[in-house]
N, C-alpha and C positions, 0 to 999 in steps of 0.2 A: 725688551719685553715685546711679546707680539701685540694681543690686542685683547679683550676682555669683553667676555661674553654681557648682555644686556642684564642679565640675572645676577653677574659677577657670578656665577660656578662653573665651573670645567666639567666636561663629562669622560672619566676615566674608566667606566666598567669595562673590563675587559671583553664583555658582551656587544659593545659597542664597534671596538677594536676589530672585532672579527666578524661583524657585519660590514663595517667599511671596509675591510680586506675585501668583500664575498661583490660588494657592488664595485668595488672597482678594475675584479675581474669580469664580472660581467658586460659592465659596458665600454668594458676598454678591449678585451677579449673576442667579444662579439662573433662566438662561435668559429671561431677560426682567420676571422680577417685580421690581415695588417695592421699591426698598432701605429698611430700617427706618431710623428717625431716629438712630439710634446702633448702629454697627457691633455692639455685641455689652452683656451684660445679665450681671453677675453676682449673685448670691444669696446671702447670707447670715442664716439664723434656726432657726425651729424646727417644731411641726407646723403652724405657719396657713400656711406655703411648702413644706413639703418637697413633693417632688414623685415619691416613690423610694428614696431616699436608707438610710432604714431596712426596705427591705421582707427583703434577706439577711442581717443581722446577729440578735444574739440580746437580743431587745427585748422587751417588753408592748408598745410606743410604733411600733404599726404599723396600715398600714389601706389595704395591700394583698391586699381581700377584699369582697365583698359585703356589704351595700347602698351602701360605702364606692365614688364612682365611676358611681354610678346612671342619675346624666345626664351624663357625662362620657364624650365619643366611643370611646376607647378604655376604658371599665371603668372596671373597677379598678387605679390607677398605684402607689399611695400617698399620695395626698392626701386628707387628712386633712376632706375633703367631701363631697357630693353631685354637684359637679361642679368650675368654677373654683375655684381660689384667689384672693385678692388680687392676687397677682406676676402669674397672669396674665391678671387684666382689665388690669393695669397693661404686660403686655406684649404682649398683643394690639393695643391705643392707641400703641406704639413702634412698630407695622411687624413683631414678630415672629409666625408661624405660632407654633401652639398645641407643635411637636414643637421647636421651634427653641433652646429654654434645658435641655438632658438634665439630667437629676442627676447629678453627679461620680460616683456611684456606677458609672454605663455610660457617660460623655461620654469619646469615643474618636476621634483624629485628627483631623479639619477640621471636626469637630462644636462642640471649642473657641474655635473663631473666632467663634462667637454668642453665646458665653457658657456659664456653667455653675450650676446649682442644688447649692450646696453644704450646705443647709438641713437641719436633722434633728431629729425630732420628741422632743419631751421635753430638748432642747438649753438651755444657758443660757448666762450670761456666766462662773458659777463653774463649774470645771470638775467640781466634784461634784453641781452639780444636775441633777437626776433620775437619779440614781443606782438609785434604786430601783425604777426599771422596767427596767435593765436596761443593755443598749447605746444609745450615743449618741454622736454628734460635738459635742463641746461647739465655744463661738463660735473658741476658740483652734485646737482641732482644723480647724475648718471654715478659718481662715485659712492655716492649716500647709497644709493640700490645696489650695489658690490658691497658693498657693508652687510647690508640685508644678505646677500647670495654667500657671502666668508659666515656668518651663521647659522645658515641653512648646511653647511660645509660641515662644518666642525659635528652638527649633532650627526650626519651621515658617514663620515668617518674617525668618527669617536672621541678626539679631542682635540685642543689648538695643538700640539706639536706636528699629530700626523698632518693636519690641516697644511700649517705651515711650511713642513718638508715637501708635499703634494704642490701648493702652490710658486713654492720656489723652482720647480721645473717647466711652470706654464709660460705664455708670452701676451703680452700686454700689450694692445695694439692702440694708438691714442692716435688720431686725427682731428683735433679741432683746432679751432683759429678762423676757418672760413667765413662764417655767418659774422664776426666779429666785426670784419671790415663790412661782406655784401650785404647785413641785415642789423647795422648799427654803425660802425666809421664813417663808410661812404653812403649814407642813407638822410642828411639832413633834416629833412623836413620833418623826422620822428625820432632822434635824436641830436646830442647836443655833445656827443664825443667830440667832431671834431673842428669842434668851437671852443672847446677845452686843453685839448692835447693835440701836439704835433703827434704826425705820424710817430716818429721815434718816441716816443712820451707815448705814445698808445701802446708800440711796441712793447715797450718795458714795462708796462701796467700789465697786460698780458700775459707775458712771460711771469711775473711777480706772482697772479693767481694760481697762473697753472701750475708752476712749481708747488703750490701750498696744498695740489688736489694729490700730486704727484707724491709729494712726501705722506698722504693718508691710503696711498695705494699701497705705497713699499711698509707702512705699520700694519698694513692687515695681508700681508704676505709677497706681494710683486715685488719679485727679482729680473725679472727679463722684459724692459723696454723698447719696443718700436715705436718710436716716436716719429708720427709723417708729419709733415713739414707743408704747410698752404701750397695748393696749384696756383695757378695761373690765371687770378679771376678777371683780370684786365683783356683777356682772352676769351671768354664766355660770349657765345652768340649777346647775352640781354646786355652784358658794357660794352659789345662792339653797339648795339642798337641804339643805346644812349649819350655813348660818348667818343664813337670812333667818327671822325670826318667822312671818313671814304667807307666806312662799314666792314673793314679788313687789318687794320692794325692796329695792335693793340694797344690798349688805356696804359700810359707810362705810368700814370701817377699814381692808378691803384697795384698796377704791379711791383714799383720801388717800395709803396706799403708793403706789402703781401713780403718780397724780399727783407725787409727789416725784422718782420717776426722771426721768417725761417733763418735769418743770423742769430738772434738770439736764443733760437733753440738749437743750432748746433751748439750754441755756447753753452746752450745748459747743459747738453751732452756729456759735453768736454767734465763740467765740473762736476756735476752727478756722479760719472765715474771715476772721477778725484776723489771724491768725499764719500761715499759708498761701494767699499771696495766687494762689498757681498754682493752686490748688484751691479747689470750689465744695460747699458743703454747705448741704443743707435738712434742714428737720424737716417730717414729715409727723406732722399732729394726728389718730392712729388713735383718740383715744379719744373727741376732738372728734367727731369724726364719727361715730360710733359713739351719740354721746349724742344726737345726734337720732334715731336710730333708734328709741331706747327712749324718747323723751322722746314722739316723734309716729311712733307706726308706722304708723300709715292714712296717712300721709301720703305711703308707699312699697311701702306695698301689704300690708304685714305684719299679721298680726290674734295673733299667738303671740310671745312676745316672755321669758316666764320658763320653756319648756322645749322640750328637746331635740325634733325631727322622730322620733329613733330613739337609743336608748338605756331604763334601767328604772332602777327605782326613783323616790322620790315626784320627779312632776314631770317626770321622764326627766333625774335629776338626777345620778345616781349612776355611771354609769359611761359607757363609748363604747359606740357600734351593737356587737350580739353578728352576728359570723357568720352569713349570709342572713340576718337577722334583715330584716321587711315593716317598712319607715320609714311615715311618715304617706302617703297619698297627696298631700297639698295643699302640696307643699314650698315653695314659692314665699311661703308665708303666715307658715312659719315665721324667725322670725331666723337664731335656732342650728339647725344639724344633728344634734348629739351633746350631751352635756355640758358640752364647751369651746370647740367652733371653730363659726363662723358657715355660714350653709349657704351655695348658690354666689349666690343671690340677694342678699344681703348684703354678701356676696365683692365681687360688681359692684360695687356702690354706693361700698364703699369705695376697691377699685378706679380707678373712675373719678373720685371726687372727688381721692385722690391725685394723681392724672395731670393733672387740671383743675380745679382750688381753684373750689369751689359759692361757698364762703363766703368772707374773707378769714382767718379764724380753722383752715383746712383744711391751711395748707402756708405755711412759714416759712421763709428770707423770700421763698418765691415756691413753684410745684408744679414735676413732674416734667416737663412739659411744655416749661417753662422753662428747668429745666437739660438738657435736652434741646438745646438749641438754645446755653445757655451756651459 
């Protein structure tokens, strides 16, 4: 069974049926352009994707404002950059325009047919992390709202089948786990995880939730998983500022964390597509990739690799861009943008090698490109 509408009725009028035909030429059509590789992109994480999401609610976990946006056509969105995100060098590569995935915060009528950015900064798998900055949609919240959007679905293209069949061609992009460790494991003084659980015992707590949001995606239609895999938070200008000796290598002990989730989520991969043989899941290696960056920056053009473009304190380690605050001028050199998220240069890279595995160690068991086509 798929899933049942909140009225418990389906809506079969044939009336229906052929207005959803009429909207999804329309906004897939779009007078002559290129249709993208897959009808529509949904989103789920925290701030390395949000796109908006938190700019009206009552947060610290926001960065719609200057110099947040700097090279980014339209400004400042709320993305948590200088310009791209990840999601969309990875959705610009699928066929979608830059305006085409809204944040559920504004996605409104025929707009949900592309898909929707449900992502929110300071967001985790537990739904108390990052609490302490404030407002957030945690991963559960963020699935509850795709519940709400597979409604909004069904009455615009007529019933749960077409629904269903439509959604079974989309791709489903999940990156969380981050805030988990930065804004609750390794956070002490405001949590009591890990006074509780080993690393590996946090791991597996983790992974236990996510599968259970994972299994209410694939009931209300998701078949095609990209599942990103934690960077490199040991790495981040703000834990080289706190916990590095030298201010240059990086934090082992948060990064062996961060490696024990992204084990167990290839492992869920692996069994996901054991046990769901209708549906397609990858893992994308965010941290792999990431480790060349810092391993060989010249190699990508990068010459600053352990601090922020914009942000203060040692190193620009300490917190996010302030408010107008002048960023470096040479952004393109820098990795990070801030204290935590990569700039859009970086953004790219990863981006792209998601979408088109450089390496074989980039996307498991295949990139997005491939389940694209799956």
């Amino acid at each position: 069974m798929f899933f049942a509408m909140a009225s418990g009725k389906l809506i079969t009028a044939c009336s229906w049926v052929v207005l959803g035909v009429s909207v999804i030429v329309v906004a897939m059509i779009g007078g002559g352009e290129a249709q993208p590789q897959v009808p529509c992109l949904f989103i789920f994480g925290d701030s390395l994707v949000d796109n908006g999401n938190n700019n009206n609610i009552n947060s610290l976990a926001k960065a719609n404002y200057l110099p947040y946006g700097i090279d980014f056509p339209r400004g400042p969105t709320g993305r948590f950059s200088n310009g791209k995100t990840t999601v969309d060098a990875v959705a610009q590569l699928l066929g979608f325009n830059e305006d085409d995935i809204p944040p559920y915060a504004r996605a409104r009528g025929q707009q949900i047919l592309r898909g929707v950015n449900y992502a929110s900064a300071a967001a985790g798998i537990r739904d108390e992390t990052g609490q302490q900055l404030g407002g957030r949609t945690s991963f559960s919240g963020q699935v509850n709202n795709y519940k709400t959007t597979v409604r909004q679905l069904v009455q615009l293209l007529g019933d749960e089948n077409s629904t269903a069949n439509y959604l079974s061609k989309c791709i489903f992009s999940v990156g969380v786990g981050s805030n988990d460790y930065l804004n609750n494991y390794f956070m002490p003084l405001y949590y009591s995880s890990s006074r509780r659980y080993t690393p590996q015992q946090f791991a597996d707590l983790l992974i236990q939730q996510y599968t259970q949001q994972l299994r209410i995606l694939y009931n209300y239609g998701a078949r095609k998983f990209a599942l990103i895999g934690v960077g490199q938070i040991g790495c981040s200008p703000n834990a080289l500022a706190q916990n590095s000796a030298d201010g240059k290598t990086c934090v082992k002990r948060i990064n062996d964390a961060n490696q024990m989730f992204n084990n167990n989520l290839r492992q869920l991969v692996d069994s996901s597509n054991r046990n769901t043989p209708d549906a397609k899941f990858i893992y994308i290696n965010a941290y792999g990739i990431f480790q060349d960056l810092i391993d060989n920056p010249s190699a990508f053009g990068f010459k600053v690799t352990n601090a922020g473009c914009c942000g203060v304190g040692r190193n620009n380690g300490q917190i996010t861009c302030l408010p107008l605050q002048n960023p470096c001028p040479n952004r393109n050199e820098y990795v990070f943008w801030d204290a935590f998220h990569p700039g859009e240069a970086a953004n790219i890279i990863v981006g792209r090698r998601s979408y088109t595995a450089q390496k074989p160690s980039d996307a498991y068991p295949y990139d997005i490109s491939r389940l694209a086509q799956a």
